[in-house]
C-alpha positions in Angstrom: 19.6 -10.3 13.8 16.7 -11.6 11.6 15.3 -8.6 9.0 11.6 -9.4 8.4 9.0 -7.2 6.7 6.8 -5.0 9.1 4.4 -1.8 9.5 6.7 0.9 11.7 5.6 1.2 15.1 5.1 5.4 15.8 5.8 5.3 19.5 8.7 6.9 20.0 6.7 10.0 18.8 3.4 9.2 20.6 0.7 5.6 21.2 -2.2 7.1 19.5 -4.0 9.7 18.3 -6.0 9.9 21.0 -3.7 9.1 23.9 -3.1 11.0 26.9 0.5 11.9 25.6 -0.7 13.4 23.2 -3.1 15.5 24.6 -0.3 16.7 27.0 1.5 17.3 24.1 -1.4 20.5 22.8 -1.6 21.5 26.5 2.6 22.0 26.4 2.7 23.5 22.7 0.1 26.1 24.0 2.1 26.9 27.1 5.1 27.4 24.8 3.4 29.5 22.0 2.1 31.3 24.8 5.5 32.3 26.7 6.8 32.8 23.2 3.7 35.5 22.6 4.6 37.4 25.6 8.2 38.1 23.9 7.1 40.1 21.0 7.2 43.6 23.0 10.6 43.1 23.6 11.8 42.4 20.0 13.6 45.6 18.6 16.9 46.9 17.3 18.4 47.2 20.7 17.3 43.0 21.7 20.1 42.0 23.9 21.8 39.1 22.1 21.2 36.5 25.3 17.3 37.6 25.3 17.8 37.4 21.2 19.4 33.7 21.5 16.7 32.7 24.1 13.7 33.7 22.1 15.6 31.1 19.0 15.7 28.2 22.0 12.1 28.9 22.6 11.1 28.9 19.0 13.1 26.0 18.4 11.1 24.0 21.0 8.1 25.1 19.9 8.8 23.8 16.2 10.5 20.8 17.6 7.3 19.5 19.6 5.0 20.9 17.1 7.2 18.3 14.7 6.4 15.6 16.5 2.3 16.3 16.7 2.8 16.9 12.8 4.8 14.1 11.4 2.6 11.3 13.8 -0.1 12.7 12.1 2.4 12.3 8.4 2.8 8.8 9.1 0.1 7.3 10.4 -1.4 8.8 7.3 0.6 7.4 4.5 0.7 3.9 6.9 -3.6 3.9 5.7 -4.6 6.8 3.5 -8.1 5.0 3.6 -8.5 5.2 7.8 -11.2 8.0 7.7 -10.1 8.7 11.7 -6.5 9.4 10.8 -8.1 11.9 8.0 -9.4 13.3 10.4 -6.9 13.7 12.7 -4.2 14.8 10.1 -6.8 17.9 8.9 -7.0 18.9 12.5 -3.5 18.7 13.4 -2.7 20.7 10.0 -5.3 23.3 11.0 -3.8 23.7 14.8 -0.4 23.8 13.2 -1.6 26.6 10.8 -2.8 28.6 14.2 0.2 28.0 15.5 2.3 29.2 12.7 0.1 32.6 12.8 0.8 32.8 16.1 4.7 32.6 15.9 5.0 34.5 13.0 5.4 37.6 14.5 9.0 36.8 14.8 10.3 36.1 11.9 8.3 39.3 10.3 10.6 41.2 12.9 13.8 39.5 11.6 13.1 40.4 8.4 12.5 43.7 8.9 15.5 44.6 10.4 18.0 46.8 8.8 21.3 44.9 7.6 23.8 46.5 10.4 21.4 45.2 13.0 20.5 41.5 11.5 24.9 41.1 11.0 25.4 41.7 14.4 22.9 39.2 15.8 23.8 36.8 13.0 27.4 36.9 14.2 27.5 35.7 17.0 24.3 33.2 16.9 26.3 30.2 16.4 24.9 27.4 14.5 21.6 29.1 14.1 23.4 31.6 11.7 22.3 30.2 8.2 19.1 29.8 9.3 19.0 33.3 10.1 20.4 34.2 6.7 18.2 32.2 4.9 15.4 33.7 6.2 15.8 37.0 5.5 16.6 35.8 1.8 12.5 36.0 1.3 12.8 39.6 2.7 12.0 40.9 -0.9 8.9 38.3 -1.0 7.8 38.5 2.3 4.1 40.2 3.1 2.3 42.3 6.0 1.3 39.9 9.5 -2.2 39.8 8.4 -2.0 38.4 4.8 0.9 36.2 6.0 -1.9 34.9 8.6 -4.2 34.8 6.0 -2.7 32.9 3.3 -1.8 30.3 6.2 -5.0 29.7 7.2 -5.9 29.5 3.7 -3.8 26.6 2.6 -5.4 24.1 5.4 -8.4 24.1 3.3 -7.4 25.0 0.0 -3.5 23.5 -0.9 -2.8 21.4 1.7 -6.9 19.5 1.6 -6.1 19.2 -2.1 -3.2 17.4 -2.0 -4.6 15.1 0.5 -7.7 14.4 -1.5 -5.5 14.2 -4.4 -3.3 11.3 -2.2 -6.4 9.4 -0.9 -8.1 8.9 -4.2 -4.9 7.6 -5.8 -4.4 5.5 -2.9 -7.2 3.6 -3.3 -6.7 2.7 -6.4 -6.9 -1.0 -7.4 -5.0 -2.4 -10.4 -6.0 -5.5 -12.3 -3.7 -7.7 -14.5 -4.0 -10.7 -16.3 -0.9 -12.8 -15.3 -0.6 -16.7 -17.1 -4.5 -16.4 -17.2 -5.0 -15.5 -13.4 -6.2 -11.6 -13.1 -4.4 -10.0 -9.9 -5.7 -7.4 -7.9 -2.6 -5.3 -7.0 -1.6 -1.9 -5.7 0.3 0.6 -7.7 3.5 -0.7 -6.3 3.0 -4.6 -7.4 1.6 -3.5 -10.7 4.8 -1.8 -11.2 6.9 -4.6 -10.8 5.5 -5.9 -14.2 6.8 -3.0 -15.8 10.5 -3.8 -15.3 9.5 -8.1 -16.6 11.3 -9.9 -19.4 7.5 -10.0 -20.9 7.2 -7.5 -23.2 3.3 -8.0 -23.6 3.0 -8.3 -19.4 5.1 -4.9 -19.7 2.0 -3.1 -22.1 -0.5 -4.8 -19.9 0.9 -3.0 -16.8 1.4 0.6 -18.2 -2.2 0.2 -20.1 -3.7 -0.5 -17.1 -1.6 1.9 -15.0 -2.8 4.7 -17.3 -6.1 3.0 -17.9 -7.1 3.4 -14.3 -5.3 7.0 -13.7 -7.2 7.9 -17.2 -10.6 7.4 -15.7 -9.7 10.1 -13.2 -7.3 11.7 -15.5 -9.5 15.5 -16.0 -10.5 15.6 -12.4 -6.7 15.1 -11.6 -6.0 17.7 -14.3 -8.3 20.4 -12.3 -6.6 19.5 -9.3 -3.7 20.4 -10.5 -4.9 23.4 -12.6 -5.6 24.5 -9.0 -2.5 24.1 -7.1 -1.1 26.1 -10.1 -3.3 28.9 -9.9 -3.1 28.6 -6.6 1.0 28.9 -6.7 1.0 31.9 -8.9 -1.7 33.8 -6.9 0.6 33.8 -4.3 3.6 33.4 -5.0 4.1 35.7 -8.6 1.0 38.2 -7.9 1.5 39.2 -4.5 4.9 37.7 -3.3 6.5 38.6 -6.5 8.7 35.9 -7.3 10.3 36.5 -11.0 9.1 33.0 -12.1 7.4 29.7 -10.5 10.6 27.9 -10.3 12.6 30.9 -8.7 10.1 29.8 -5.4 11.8 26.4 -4.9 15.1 28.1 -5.9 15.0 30.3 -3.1 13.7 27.8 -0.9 16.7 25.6 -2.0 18.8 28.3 -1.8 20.1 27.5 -5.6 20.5 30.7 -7.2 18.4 30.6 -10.9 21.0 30.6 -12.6 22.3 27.2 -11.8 18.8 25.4 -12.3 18.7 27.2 -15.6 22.3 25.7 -16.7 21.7 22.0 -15.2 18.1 21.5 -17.0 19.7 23.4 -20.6 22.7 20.5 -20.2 19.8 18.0 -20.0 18.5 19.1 -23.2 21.2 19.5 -24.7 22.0 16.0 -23.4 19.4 14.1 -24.2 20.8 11.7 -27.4 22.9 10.0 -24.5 20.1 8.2 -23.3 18.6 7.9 -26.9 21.9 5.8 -27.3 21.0 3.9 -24.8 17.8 2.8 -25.5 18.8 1.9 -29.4 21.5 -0.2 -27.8 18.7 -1.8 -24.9 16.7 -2.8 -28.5 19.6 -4.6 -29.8 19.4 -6.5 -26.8 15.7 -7.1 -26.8 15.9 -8.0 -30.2 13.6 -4.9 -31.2 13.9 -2.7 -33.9 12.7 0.1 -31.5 11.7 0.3 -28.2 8.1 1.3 -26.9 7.9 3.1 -23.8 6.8 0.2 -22.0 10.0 -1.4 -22.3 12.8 1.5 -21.3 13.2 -0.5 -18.0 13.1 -4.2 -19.7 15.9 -5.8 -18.1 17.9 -7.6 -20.8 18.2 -10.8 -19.9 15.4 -13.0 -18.0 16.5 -13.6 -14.6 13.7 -14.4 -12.1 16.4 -13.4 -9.0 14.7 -12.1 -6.2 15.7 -11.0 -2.7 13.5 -11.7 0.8 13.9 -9.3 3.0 16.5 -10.1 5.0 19.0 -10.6 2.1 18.1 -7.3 0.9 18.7 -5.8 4.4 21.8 -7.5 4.8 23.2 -6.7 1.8 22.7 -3.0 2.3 24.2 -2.7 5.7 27.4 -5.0 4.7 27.5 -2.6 1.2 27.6 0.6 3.8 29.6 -1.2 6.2 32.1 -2.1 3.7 32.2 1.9 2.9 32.3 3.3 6.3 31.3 0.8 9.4 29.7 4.1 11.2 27.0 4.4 7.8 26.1 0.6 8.6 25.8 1.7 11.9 23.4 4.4 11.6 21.0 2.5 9.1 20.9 0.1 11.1 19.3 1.9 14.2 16.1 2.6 11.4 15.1 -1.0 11.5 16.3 -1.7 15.4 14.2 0.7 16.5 11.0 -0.1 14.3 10.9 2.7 12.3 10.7 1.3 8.7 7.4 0.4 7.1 8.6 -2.3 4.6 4.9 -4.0 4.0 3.0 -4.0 0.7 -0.8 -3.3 1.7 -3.9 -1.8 0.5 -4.4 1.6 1.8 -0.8 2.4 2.4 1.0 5.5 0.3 2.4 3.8 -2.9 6.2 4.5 -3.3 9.5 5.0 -0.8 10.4 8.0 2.2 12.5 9.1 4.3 10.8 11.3 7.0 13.3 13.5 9.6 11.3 14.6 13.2 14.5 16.2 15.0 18.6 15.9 15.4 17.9 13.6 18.3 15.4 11.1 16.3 16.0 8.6 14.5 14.2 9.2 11.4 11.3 6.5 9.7 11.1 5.1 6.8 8.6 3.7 4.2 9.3 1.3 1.6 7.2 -1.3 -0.6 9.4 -4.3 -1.0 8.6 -6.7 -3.3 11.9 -8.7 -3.3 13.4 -7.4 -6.9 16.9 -5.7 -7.2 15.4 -2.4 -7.5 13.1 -2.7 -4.1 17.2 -3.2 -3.0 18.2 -0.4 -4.3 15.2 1.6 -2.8 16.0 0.5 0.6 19.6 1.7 0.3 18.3 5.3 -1.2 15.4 5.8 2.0 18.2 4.5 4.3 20.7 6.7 3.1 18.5 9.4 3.7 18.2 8.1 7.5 22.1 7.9 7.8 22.4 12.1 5.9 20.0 13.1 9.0 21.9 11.2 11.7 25.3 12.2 10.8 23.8 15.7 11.2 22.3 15.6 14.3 25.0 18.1 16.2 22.8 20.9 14.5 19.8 22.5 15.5 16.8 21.9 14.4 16.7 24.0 12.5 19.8 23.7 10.4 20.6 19.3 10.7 18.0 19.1 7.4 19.7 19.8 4.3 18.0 21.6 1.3 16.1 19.2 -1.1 19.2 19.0 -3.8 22.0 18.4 -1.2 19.3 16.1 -0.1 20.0 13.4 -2.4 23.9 12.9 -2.2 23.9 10.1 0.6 20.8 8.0 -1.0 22.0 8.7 -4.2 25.3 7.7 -3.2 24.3 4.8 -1.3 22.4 3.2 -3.9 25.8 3.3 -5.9 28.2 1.4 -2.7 25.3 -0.9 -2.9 25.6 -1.5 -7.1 29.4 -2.0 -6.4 28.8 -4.3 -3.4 26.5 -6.3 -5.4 28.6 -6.4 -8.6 31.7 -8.0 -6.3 29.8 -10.6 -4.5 27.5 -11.6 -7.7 28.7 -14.6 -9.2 25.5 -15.3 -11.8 26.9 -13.4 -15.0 23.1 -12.6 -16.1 22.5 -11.3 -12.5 25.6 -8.9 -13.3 24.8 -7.7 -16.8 21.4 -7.0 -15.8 22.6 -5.1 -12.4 24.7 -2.9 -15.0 22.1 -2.3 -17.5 19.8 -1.6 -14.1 22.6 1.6 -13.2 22.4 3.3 -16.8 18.2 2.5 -16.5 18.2 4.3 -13.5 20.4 7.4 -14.2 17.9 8.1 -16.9 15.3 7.4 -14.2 17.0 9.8 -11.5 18.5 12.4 -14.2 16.6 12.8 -17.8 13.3 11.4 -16.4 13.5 14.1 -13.4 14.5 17.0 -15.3 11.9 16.5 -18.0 9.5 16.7 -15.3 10.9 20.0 -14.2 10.7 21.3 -17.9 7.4 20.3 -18.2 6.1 21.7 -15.0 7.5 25.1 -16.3 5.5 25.0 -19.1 2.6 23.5 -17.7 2.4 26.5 -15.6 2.6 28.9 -18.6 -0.1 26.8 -19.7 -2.2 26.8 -17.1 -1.6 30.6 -16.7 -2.7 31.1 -20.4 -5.6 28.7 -19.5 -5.0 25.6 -21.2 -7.3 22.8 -20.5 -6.8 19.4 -19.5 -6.4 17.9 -22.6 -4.1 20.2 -23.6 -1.6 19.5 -20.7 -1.6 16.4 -21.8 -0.7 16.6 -25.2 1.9 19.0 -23.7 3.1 15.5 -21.7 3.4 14.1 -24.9 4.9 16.5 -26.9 7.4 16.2 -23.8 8.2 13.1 -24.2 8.4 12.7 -27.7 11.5 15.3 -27.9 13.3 13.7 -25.0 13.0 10.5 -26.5 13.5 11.4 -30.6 13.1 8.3 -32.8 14.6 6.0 -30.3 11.4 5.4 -28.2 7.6 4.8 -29.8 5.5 6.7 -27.5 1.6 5.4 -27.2 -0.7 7.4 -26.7 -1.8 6.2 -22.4 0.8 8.2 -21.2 -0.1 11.7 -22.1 -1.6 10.4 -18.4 1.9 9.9 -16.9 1.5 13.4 -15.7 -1.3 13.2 -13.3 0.3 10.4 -11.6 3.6 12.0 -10.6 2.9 13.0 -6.8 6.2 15.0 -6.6 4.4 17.7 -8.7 0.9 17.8 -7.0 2.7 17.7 -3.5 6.1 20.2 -3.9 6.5 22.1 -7.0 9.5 21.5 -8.8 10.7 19.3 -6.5 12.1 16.9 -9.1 15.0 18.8 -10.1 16.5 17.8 -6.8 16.6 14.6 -8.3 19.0 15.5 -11.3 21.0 18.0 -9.3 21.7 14.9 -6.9 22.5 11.8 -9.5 24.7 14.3 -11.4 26.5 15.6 -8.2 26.9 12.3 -6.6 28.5 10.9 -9.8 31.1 13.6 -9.9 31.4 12.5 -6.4 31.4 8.8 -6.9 34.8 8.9 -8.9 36.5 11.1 -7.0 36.0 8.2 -4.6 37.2 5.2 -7.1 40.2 7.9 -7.7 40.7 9.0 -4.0 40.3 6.0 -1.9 39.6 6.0 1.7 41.3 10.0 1.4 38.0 10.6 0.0 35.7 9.6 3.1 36.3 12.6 5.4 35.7 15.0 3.0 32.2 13.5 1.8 31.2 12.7 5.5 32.1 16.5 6.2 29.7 17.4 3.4 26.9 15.1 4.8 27.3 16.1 8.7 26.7 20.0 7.5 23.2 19.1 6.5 21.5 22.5 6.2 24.3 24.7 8.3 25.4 26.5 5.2 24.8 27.2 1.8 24.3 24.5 -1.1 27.1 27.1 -2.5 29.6 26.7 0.3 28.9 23.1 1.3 29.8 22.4 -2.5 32.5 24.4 -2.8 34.4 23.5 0.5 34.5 20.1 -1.7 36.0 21.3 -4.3 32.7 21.4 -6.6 31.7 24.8 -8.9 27.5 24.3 -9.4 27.8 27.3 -11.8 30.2 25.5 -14.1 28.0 23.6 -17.1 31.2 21.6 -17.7 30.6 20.3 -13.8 27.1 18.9 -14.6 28.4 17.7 -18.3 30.9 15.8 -16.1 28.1 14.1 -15.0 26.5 12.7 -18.2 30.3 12.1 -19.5 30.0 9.3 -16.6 27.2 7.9 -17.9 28.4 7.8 -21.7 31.0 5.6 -20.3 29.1 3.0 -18.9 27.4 3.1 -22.1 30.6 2.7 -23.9 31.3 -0.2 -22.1 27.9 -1.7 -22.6 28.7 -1.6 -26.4 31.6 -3.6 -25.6 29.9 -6.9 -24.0 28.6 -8.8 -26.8 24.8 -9.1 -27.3 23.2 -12.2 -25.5 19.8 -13.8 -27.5 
């Protein structure tokens, strides 16, 4: 089979917008929501379990076509931000789906409310369903009256959710310009980028100035649009659902108790010379007396090696064949059954995804391959999401999906087969030097850079509480950046603009931490492996095919793994002060 670069083709969800299908589609998702209506008189302490399990089955079908409507809507979005007729579509669909929501949410305001003798009983014997069960009445303490839960759904149509689209179609649009050997490129964010990683220095400062130039021209609207998703985030969720602190609402979602995110991010800080090492070692090699921040992710040797796409794609699937046949397998289908967007193109949302639908689907995938080793690397991570899904798709639907930290062991971990796959069959020495400078650059990429974002989002929303201004979040940014990076990076002053162009932090607060909590755990993971052998497969399969069936807690500690432990998470970084050991070792090439 050839690999070649192509838009995804959406219809195994539905044809069009517009088609009959999907019209169908509203008519049966109103039949559904109304048979489910009709069950909300006989929800009460007494619910016979059969009637209990068959309002779930009901639910689940509701949610599960509703999914499909939803995530069409998703990707035909992000495949042309700039289509004003898919903008349209997707702020109807999210407005039907808030109706929807209100209209369903009777339910799990009942389960809720149930007393604890009651909700055991049902959760007993519901099978597969139980977590989800569990989970859900973990918001009990956070969870309002019908008619505010209503309101604040219908709400967020026009207030979170519209901002964060606006927010992603003006930065989609965005055109970068950069002089290259005296011919000025028009490029999207994702080409620009590739200059950032080049053995120029000076076309590496052109690219961030101009990254940050552009971003910087919108940077205070940005700012406010953020300032409002904050405000917005403590209204609700500190004022009136009375969460202890903005973080602890993506804990609970996550199911991470605070206490664990508190102890990963301190062993980042306390952490954070490793990487300082790193980059005084990276300047050696650049012949620098100290880096800029437009060179942490120089590589440090010019090698023009590039990949076309069906290289890339067949490097992945023999790296994860040569792991497990059945993880080849299951990438695989992704690009059999047209579901990866690989193209770069104006219009379509910059960056890399991995988006699930149901059990039974496989799921799509974006990418922007440009043909370097990290585009590689990129399709192995959104693939490895793909293969996670799939090899939970005995769950329901509403257990299969893992929470977002557990979410980034297998593409985590697949980026890592692929770097040992590649570091085998690579005979070009520069290719393989720069392939092992590439995994240190992108731990600090996937662990420091990630957690720093976390730390800063917590204090930008103390800021923002205490009404700091725009200006001041950026300096904020700066000051950031300037402790995680000591005397071993010069920090110019562009990127007290990084900020405003992370869409992780716009789109799902503290999200990023996932990141960390997934690099660090898939290290730990990753040599028990070079230990364990093939001994080690069933073990880290099982921990893949729970997806989100249990608890991050008991899904970690079934393999072996305490997340309360700060010496588990040190265990990480001790990992990558070895690599950087070794790359002390290897004598410095001019």
């Amino acid at each position: 089979m050839t690999y070649t670069e192509s838009p995804w083709n959406l219809k195994d969800l539905f044809t069009a917008q517009d088609s009959p299908e999907m019209k169908a589609a509203f008519d049966e998702l109103d039949i559904k929501v109304v048979e489910f209506e009709a069950l909300r008189p006989s929800l009460s302490t007494e619910i016979p379990l059969e009637a209990f399990l068959n309002a779930i089955r009901l639910l689940e079908a509701i949610s599960r076509l509703a999914n499909r409507i939803a995530v069409f809507a998703e990707l035909s979005f992000a495949a042309d931000t700039q289509d004003q007729v898919i903008q349209a579509f997707q702020s109807d669909v999210e407005s039907r789906m808030a109706v929807i929501a209100n209209r369903t949410l009777f339910f799990s305001l009942w389960w809720k409310s149930l007393d604890e003798a009651v909700a055991e009983r049902l959760m007993d014997a519901s099978g597969d369903y139980s977590y989800w069960l569990e989970e859900m009445r973990h918001f009990k303490p956070h969870t309002l009256t019908e008619p505010e839960e209503k309101v604040i759904n219908i709400k967020d149509v026009t207030g979170v959710m519209a901002t964060v689209n606006l927010y992603n179609t003006i930065t989609n649009r965005y055109v970068f310009h950069l002089d290259v050997d005296g011919e000025v490129k028009e490029l999207t964010r994702g080409e620009l980028m590739v200059f950032a990683r080049s053995y120029d220095p000076d076309l590496r400062l052109k690219a961030y100035q101009e990254l940050y130039r552009v971003y910087g021209q919108d940077g205070i609207t940005l700012g406010q649009m953020y300032q409002t998703l904050v405000r917005d985030w403590r209204n609700e969720n500190l004022d009136m659902r009375h969460f202890s602190s903005p973080m602890a609402v993506r804990n609970l979602a996550n199911d991470i108790p605070d206490d664990v995110v508190d102890t990963l991010l301190s062993v980042c800080q306390d952490n954070t010379s490793v990487f300082q090492r790193f980059f005084q070692l990276k300047a050696r090699w650049l012949g620098m007396e100290r880096l800029r921040r437009y060179d942490i992710y120089a590589p440090v040797i010019k090698t023009e090696k590039k990949y076309n796409f069906n290289d890339a794609s067949e490097m992945v699937f023999s790296a994860f064949r040569r792991f497990e046949p059945k993880v080849s397998t299951l990438a695989l289908k992704v690009l059999e059954q047209d579901h990866l967007d690989s193209e770069v193109r104006k219009g379509k949302m910059s960056g890399a995804f991995c988006a699930t639908v149901a059990p039974d689907i496989t799921p799509w995938v974006l990418v922007n391959y440009q043909g370097k080793p990290d585009d590689v690397a990129t399709l192995a991570h959104e693939l490895g999401h793909a293969v996670h899904s799939q090899l939970a798709s005995d769950h329901s639907l509403f257990t299969f999906h893992s929470s977002l930290p557990l979410a980034e062991t297998a593409s985590t971990f697949g980026e890592m087969v692929l770097l040992d796959h590649l570091l085998a069959t690579e005979s070009d020495a520069s290719v393989r030097q720069t392939l092992l400078f590439r995994q240190v650059d992108d731990a600090y990429a996937t662990v420091m850079r990630q957690a720093q974002f976390a730390l800063f989002e917590r204090h930008a929303h103390e800021l923002v509480q205490n009404g700091a201004t725009v200006d001041e979040l950026s300096n904020a940014y700066l000051e950031n950046l300037h402790n995680q990076f000591g005397d071993a990076i010069e920090v110019s002053d562009e990127f007290r603009w990084e900020w405003v162009s992370i869409p992780h932090i716009y789109q799902t607060p503290f999200y990023v931490y996932a990141y960390t909590f997934g690099q660090l755990l898939v290290l730990s993971l990753y040599q028990q492996y070079k230990v364990e052998g093939d001994s080690f497969k069933p073990r880290y399969l099982g921990l893949l095919s729970a997806g989100g069936s249990k608890s991050p807690e008991k899904i970690l500690s079934d393999a072996g793994i305490n997340m309360h432990s700060a010496s588990f998470w040190q265990g990480g970084f001790d990992v990558i002060r070895n690599l950087i050991n070794q790359l002390e070792t290897i004598p410095v090439v001019k």
